[in-house]
PLY file of the C-alpha trace (Angstrom):
ply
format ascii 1.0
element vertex 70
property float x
property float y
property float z
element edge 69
property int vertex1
property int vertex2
end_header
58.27 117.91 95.44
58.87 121.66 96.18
59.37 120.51 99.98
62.67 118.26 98.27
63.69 121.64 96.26
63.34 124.04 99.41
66.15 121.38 101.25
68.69 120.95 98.35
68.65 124.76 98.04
69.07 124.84 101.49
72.25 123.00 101.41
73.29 124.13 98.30
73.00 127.34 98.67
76.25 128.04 101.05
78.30 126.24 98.87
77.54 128.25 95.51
78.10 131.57 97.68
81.53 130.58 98.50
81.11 129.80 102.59
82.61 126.32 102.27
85.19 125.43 104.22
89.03 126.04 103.41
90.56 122.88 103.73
94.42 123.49 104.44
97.23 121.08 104.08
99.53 120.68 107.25
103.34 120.60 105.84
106.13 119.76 107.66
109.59 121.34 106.03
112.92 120.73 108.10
116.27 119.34 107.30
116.58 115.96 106.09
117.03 113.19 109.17
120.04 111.05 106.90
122.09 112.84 104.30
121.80 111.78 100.66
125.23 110.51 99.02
126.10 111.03 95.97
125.32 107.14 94.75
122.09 106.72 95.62
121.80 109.97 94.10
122.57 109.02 90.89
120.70 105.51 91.02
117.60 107.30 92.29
117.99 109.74 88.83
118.79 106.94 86.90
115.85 104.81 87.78
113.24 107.87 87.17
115.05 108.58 83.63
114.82 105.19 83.33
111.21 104.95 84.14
110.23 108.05 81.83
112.34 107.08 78.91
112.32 103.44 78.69
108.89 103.15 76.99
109.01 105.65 75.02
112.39 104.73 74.11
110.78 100.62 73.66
108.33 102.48 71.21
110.84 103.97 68.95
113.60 101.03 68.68
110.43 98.51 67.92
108.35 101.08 65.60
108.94 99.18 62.69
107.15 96.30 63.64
104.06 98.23 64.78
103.91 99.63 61.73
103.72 96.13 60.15
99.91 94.91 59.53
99.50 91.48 59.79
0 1
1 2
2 3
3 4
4 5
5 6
6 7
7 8
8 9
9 10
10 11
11 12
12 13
13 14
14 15
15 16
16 17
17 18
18 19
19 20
20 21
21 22
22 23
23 24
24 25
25 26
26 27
27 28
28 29
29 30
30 31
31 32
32 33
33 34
34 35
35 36
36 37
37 38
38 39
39 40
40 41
41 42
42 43
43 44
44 45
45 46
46 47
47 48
48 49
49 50
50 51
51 52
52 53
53 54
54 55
55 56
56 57
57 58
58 59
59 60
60 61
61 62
62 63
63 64
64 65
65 66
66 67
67 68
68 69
């Protein structure tokens, strides 16, 4: 049993002290290849307020009938 001990301290041991490895992220920023117009601008906004306030907005115009106990 110690023998089992002695190797998870061995591993664990670099880990707790902080030697692990820095993983890093490789980003790419540069211009855009296509320009944006201004339509699909406004669909693209419209289908994330949509997204974000459609059920919440579903909840609210239908609260009356959750509120019902049947």
């Amino acid at each position: 049993m110690s023998g089992l001990l002695r190797t998870v301290a061995r591993r664990a041991a670099p880990v707790l002290r902080g030697h692990a490895v820095t993983q890093r992220a490789s980003l790419f920023a540069g211009p855009a290849k296509e320009k944006i117009g201004p339509l699909e601008t406004i669909i693209g906004l419209g289908f994330f307020a949509l997204a974000i306030l459609g059920p919440s907005g579903w909840i609210l115009a239908h609260l009356e009938d959750y509120k019902k106990k049947e």
